[in-house]
C-alpha positions as CSV (number, residue, x, y, z in Angstrom):
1,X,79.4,83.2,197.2
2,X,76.7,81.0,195.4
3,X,73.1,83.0,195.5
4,X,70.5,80.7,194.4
5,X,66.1,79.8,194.4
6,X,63.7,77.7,193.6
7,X,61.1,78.8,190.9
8,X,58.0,76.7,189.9
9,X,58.5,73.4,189.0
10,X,61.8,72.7,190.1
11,X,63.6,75.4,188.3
12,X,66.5,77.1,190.1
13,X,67.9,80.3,189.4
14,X,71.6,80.3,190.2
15,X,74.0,83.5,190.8
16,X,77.4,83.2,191.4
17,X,78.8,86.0,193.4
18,X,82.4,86.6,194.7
19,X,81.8,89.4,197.2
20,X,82.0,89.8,200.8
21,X,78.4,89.7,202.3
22,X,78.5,93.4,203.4
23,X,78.7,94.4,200.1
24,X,76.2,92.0,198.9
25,X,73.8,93.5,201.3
26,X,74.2,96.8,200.1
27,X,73.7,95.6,196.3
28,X,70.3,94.6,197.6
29,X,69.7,97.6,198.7
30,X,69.1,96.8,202.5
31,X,67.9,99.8,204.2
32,X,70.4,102.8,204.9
33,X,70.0,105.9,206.9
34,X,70.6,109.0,205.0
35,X,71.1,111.0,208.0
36,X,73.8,108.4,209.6
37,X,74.9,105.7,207.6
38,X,77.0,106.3,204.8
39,X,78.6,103.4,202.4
40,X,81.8,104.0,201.2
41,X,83.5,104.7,197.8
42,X,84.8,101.3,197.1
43,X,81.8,99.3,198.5
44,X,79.5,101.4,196.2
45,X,81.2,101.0,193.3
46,X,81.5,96.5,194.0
47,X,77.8,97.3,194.7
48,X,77.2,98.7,191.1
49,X,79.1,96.3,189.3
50,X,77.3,93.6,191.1
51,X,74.0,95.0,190.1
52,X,74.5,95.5,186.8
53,X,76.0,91.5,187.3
54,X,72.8,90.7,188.8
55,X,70.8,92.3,185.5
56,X,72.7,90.8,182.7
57,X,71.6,87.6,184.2
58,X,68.4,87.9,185.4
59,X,67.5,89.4,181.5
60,X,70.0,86.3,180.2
61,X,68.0,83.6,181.9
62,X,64.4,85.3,180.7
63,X,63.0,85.2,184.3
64,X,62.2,88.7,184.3
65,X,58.8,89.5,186.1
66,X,58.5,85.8,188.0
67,X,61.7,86.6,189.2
68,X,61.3,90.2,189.9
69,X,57.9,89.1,192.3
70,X,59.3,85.9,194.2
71,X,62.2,87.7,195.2
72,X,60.4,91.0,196.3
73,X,57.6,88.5,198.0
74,X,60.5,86.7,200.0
75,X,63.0,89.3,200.7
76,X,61.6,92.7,200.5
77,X,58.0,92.1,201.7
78,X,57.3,95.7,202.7
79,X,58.3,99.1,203.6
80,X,61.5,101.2,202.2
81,X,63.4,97.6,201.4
82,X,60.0,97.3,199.2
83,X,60.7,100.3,197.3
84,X,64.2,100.2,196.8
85,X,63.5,96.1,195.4
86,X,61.7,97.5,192.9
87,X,63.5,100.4,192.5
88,X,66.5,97.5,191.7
89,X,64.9,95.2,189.4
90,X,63.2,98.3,187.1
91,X,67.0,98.9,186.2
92,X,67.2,97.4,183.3
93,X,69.0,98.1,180.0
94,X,66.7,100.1,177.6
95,X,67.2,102.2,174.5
96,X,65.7,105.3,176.4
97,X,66.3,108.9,176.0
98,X,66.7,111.4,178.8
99,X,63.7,113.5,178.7
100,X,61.7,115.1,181.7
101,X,60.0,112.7,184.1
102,X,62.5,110.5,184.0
103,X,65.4,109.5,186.2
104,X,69.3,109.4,184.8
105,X,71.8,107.4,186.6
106,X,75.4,109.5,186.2
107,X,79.2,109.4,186.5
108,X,80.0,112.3,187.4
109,X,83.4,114.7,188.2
110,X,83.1,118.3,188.6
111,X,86.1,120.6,188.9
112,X,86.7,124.6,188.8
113,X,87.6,126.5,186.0
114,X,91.1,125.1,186.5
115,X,90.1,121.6,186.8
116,X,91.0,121.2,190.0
117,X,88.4,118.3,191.7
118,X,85.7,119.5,193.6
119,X,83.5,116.3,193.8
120,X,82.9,112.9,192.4
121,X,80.9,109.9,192.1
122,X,82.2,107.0,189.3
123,X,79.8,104.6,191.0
124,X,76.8,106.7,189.8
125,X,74.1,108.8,191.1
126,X,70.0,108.8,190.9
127,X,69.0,112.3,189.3
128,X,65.6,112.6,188.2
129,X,65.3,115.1,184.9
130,X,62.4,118.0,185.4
131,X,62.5,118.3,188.9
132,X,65.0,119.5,191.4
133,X,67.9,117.5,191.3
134,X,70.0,119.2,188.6
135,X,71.3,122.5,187.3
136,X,69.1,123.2,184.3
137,X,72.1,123.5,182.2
138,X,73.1,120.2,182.9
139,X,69.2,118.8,182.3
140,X,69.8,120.8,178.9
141,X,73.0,119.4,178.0
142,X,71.3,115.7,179.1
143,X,68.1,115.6,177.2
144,X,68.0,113.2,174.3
145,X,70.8,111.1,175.0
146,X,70.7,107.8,176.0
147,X,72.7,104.8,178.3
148,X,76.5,104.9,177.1
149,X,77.1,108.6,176.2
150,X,78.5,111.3,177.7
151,X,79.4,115.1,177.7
152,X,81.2,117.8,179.7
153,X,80.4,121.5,179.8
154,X,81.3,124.2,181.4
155,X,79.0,126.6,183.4
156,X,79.3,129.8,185.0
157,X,78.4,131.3,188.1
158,X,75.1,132.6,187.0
159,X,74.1,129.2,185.7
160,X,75.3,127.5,188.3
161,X,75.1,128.9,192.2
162,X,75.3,132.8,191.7
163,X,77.3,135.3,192.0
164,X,79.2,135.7,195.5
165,X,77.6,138.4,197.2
166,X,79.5,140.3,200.2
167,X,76.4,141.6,201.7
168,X,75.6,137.4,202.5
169,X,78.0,137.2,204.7
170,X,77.3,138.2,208.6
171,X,78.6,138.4,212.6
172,X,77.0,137.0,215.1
173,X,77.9,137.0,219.2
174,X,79.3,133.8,219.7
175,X,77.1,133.0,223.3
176,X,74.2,132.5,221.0
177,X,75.9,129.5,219.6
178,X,76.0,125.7,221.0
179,X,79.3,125.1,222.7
180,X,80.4,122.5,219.8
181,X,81.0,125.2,216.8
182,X,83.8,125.3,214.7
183,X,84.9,126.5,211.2
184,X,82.7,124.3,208.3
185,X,79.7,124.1,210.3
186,X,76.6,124.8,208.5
187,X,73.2,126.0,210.1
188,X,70.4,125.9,208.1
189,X,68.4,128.2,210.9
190,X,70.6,130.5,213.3
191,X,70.0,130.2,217.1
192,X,67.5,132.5,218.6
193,X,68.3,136.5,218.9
194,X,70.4,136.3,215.9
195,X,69.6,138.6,212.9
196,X,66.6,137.8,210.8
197,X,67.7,135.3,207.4
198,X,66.0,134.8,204.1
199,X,63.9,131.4,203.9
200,X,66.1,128.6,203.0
201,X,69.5,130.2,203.6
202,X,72.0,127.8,204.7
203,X,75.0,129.7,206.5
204,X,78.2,128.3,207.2
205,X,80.6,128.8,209.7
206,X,83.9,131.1,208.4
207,X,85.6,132.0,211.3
208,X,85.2,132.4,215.6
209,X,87.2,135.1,217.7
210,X,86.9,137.7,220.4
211,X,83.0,136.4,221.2
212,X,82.3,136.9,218.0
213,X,80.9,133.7,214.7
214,X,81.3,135.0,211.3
215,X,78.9,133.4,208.9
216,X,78.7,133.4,205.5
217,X,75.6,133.2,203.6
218,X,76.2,131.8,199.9
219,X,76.6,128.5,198.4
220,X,80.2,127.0,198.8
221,X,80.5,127.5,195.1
222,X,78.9,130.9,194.5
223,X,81.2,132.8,192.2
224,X,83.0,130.0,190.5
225,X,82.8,128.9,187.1
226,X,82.1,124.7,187.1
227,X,83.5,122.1,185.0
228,X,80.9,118.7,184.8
229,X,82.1,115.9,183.0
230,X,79.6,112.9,183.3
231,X,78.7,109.3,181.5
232,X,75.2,108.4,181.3
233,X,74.6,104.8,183.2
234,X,71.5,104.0,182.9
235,X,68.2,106.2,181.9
236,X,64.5,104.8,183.3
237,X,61.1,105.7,184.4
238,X,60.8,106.8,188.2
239,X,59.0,104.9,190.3
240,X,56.4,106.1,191.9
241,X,57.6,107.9,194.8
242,X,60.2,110.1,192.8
243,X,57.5,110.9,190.4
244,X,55.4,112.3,193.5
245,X,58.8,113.6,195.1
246,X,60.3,115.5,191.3
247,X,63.2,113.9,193.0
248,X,65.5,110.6,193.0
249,X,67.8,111.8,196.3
250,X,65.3,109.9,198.3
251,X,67.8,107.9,200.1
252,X,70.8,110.0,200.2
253,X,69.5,113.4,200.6
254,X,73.3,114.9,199.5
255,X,74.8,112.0,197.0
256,X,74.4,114.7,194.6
257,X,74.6,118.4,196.6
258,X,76.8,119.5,194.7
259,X,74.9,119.0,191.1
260,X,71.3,120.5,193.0
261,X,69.7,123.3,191.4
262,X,68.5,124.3,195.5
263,X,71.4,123.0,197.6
264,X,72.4,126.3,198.3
């Protein structure tokens, strides 16, 4: 579909676009509920391309800041679509280096030790470098390099999410429960009148018989050796809010979980 505006003195800016209008939406980074909305694979990765689209010719046509302004002044006047306009048209193409303070946009696979998948996203995900959103081995293996390279590496479990430890793991009587509980559930605080957890546990649901919900305490990959194979999109400056947050998950608190140095 044709995208196009009026700039000064009779100037148009003219995009052509040959995507659906749901997916354009979501290029624009309309507004999206981390807790309940979630975009899928193929619509984020038609958003990506179309951003990166959307750059080439923004920086081609040399509109830049004018550009940048009218848009966010007609389209994204306040609020979260605010941010995330400006979060949009600061993504620029730059010689950068990863360093900390700033935010790295990644491809990224990670497997086990056998390379079998764990997780994945090839449309690329927000990590900002010094804060909380990555293993420090991974911020080590990232720092100096730039938009276009990549690296794999393999960590191990003290690196990564620990050691599994038996003693983590824990019964609880089943009538403390809600009625909906089943196997995968997590609970990041247990129900009154069970035993007493460490801050910031997260337990997930193992097992459930004879009155009885066995939980278990550690990350879903303590104990495992991790394979990370990424590409380096894009590398920037945060805006402001991630600089005040040490964080880029802003919008999808769990794009990257499984990267997190405290998602356990």
């Amino acid at each position: 579909m044709p995208l196009s505006r009026r700039y000064g003195a009779g100037m148009t800016f003219k995009l052509t676009i040959t995507l659906p209008i749901d997916q354009l939406a979501v290029a624009l980074a309309t507004s999206k509920s981390a807790a309940a909305e979630r975009v899928t694979r193929a619509t984020r990765a038609s958003a990506a391309r179309l951003k990166a689209a959307l750059r080439s010719q923004v920086a081609a046509a040399g509109l830049g800041k004018d550009l940048e302004k009218s848009w966010q002044d007609n389209y994204y006047p306040s609020g979260p679509g605010a941010r995330r306009a400006d979060r949009f048209f600061s993504r620029r193409t730059t010689d950068m280096q990863v360093a900390p303070d700033t935010v790295v946009t990644l491809a990224w696979r990670l497997t086990d030790a056998q390379n079998e998948a764990l997780a994945d996203d090839e449309s690329g995900t927000d990590f900002y470098v010094g804060g909380t959103d990555l293993l420090p081995a991974i911020e080590r293996d990232l720092l100096g390099k730039a938009a276009g390279d990549s690296g794999a590496l393999q960590i191990e479990p003290p690196d990564a999410f620990g050691d599994y430890e038996p003693e983590r793991l824990r019964m609880e009587d089943r009538a403390l429960f809600p009625e909906l509980l089943e196997p995968g559930m997590q609970f990041e605080q247990l129900p009154p009148g069970c035993a007493p957890a460490e801050p910031g546990s997260l337990f997930t649901v193992t097992d459930i018989a004879e009155g009885k919900v066995m939980l278990d305490g550690n990350h879903p990959l303590a104990g495992m050796a991790l394979r990370v194979h990424y590409r380096i999109l894009e590398v920037r400056a945060p805006d402001p809010d991630e600089r005040e947050a040490r964080s880029a998950q802003l919008d999808d608190v769990d794009s990257g979980m499984l990267l997190v140095k405290g998602s356990a």
